[in-house]
Z-matrix of the N, CA and C atoms (Angstrom, degrees):
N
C 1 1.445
C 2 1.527 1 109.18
N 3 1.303 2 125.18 1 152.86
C 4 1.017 3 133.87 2 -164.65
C 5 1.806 4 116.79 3 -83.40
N 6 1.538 5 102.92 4 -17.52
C 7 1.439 6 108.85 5 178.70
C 8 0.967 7 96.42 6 -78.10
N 9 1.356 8 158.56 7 -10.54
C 10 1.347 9 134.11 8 -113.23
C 11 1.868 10 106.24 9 -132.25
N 12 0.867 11 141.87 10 162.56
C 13 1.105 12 125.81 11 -174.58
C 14 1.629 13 100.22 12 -161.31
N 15 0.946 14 140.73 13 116.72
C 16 1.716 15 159.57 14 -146.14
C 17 1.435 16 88.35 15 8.34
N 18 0.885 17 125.33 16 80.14
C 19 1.933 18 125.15 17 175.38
C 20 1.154 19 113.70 18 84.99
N 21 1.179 20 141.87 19 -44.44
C 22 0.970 21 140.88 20 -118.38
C 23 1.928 22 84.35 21 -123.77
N 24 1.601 23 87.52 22 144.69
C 25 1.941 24 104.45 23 165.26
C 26 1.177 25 104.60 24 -74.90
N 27 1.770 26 108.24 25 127.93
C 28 1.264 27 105.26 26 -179.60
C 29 1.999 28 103.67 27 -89.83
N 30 1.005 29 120.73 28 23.06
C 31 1.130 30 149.63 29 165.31
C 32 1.980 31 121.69 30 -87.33
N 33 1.306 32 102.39 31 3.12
C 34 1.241 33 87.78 32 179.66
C 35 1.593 34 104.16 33 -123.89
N 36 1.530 35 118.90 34 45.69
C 37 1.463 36 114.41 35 164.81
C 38 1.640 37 106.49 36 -130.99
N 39 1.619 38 109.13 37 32.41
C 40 1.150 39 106.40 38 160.10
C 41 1.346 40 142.13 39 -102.06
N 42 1.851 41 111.32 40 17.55
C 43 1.057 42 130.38 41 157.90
C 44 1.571 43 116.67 42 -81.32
N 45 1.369 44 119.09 43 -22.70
C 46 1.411 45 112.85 44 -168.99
C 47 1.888 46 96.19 45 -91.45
N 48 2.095 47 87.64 46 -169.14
C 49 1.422 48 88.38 47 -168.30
C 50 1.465 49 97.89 48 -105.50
N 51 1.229 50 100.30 49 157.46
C 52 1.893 51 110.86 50 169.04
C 53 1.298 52 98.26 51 -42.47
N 54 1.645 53 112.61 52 118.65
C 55 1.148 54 134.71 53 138.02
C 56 1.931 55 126.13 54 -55.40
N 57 1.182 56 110.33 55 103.44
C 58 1.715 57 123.39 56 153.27
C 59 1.724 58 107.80 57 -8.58
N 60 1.002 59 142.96 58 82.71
C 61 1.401 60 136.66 59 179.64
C 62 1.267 61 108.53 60 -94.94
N 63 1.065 62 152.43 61 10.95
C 64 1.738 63 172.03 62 -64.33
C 65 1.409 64 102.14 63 164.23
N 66 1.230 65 120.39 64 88.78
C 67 1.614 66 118.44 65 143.85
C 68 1.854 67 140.75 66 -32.48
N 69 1.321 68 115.36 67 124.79
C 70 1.169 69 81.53 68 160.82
C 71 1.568 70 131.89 69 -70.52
N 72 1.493 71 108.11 70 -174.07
C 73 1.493 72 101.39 71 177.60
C 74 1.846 73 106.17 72 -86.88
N 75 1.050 74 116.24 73 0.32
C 76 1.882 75 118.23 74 -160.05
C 77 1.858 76 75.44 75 -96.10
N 78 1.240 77 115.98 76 -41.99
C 79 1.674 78 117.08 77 -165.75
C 80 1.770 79 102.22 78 -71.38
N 81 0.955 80 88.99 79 -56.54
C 82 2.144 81 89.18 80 -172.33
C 83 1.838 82 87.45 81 -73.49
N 84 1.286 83 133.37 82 -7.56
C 85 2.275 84 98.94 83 169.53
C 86 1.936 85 83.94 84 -94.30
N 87 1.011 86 125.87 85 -28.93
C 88 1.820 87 108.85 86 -174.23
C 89 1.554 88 99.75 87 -57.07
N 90 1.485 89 112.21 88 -51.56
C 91 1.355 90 108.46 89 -163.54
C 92 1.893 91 116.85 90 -74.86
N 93 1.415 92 103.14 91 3.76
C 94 1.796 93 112.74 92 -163.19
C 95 1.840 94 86.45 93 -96.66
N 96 1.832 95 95.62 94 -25.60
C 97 1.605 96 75.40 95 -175.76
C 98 1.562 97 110.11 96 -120.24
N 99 1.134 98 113.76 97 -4.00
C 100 1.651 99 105.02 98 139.88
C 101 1.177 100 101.91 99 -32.63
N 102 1.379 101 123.27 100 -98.50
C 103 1.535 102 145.32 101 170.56
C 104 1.666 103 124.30 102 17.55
N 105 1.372 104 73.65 103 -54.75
C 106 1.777 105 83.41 104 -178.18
C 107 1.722 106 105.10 105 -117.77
N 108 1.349 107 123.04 106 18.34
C 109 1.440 108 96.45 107 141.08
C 110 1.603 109 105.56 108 -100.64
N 111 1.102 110 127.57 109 5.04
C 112 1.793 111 107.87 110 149.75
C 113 1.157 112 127.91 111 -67.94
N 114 1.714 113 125.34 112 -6.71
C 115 1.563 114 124.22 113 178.38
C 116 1.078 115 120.59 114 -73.13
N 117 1.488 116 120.59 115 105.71
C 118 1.458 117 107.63 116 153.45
C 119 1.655 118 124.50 117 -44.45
N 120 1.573 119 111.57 118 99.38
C 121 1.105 120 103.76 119 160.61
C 122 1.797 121 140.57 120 -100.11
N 123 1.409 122 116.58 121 143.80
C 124 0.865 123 125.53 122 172.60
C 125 1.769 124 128.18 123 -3.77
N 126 1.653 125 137.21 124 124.80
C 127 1.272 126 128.25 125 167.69
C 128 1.561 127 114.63 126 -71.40
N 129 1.209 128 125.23 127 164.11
C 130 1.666 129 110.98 128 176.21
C 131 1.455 130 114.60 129 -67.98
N 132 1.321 131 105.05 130 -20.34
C 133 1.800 132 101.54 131 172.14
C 134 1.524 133 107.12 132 -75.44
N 135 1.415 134 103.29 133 -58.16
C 136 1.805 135 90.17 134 177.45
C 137 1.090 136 118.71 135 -41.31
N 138 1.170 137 121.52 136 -23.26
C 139 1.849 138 118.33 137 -171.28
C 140 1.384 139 118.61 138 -88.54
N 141 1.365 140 109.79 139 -40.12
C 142 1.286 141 133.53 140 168.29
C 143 1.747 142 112.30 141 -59.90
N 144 1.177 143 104.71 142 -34.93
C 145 1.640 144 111.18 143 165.24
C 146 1.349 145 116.24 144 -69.04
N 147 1.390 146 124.36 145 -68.77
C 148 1.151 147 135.62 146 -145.48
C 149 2.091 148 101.85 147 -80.77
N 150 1.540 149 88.84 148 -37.25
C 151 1.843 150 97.94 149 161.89
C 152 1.602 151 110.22 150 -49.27
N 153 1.498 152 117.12 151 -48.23
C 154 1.587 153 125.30 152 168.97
C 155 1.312 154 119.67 153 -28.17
N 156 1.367 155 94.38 154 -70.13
C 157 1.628 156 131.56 155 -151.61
C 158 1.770 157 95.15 156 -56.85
N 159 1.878 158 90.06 157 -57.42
C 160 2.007 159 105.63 158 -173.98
C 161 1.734 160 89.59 159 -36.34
N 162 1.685 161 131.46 160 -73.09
C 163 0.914 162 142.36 161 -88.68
C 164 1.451 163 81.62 162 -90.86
N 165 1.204 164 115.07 163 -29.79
C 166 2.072 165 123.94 164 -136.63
C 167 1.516 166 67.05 165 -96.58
N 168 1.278 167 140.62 166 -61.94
C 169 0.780 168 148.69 167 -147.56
C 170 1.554 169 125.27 168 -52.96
N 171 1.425 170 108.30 169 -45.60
C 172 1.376 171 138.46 170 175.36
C 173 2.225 172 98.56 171 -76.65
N 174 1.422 173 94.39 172 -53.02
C 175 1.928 174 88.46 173 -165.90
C 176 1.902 175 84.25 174 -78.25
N 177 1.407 176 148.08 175 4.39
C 178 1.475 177 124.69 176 148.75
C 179 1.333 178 107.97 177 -66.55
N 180 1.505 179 108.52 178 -64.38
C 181 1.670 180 103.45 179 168.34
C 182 1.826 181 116.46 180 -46.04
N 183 0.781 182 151.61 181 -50.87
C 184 1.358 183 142.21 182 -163.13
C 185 1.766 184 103.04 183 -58.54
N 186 1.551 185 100.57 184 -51.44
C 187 1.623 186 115.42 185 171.45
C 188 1.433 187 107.24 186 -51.43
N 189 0.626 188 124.34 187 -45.32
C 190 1.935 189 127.86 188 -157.03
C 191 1.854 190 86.71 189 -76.15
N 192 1.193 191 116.51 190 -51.84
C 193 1.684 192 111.67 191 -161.40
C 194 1.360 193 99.92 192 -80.70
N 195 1.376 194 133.74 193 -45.05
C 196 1.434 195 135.88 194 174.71
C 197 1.481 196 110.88 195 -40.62
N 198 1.631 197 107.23 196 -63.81
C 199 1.535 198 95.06 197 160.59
C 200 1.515 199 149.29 198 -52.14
N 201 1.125 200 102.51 199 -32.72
C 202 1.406 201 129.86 200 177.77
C 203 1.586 202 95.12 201 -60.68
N 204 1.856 203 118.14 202 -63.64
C 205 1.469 204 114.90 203 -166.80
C 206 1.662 205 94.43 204 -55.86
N 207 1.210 206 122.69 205 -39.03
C 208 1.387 207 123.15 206 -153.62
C 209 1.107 208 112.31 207 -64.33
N 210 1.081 209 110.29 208 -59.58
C 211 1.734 210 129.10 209 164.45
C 212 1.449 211 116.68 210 -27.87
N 213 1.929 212 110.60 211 -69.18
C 214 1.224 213 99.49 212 -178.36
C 215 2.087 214 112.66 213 -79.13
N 216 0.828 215 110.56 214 -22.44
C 217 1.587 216 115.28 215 153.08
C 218 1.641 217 112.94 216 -18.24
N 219 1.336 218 109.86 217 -55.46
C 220 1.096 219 106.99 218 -138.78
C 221 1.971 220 92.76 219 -113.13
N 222 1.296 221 125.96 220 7.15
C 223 1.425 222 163.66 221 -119.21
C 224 1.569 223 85.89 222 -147.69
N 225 1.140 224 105.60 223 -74.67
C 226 1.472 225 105.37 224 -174.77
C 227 1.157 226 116.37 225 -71.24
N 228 1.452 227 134.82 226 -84.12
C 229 1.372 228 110.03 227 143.07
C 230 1.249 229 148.77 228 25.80
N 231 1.284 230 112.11 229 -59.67
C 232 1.879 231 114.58 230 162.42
C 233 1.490 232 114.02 231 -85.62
N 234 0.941 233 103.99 232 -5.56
C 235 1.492 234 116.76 233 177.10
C 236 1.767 235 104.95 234 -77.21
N 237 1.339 236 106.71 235 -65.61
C 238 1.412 237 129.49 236 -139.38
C 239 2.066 238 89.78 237 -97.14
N 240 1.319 239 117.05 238 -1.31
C 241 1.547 240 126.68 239 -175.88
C 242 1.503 241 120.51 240 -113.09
């Protein structure tokens, strides 16, 4: 059944009172840095690479649309002259 949740009615905590679901703030920074000593983080070469990689990556894109505006820029223009 769909109320139901490992046996149990999920219908039977509507006699009690609203439960506090609210962290403290001392509980959510312990748990932010639990958190992040599970991250694998980055070596300075990986970073130093992959910072590369973004960079070329973004000024191909910048090139590709510059031309593109330029192109039709200049498209419209002979059109519209």
């Amino acid at each position: 059944m769909a109320t139901e949740i490992r046996g149990e009615s999920a219908t039977e905590d509507k006699g009690k009172p609203a439960r506090n679901k609210r962290t403290t703030p001392a509980l959510f920074v312990r748990q932010v840095a639990a958190e992040l000593r599970k991250v694998i983080w980055p070596t300075r070469k990986e970073l130093i690479t992959y910072t590369a990689i973004s960079l070329v990556f973004v000024l191909i894109m910048v090139a590709i649309v510059s031309a593109l505006d330029w192109a039709l820029q200049k498209g419209i223009f002979s059109i519209f002259s």
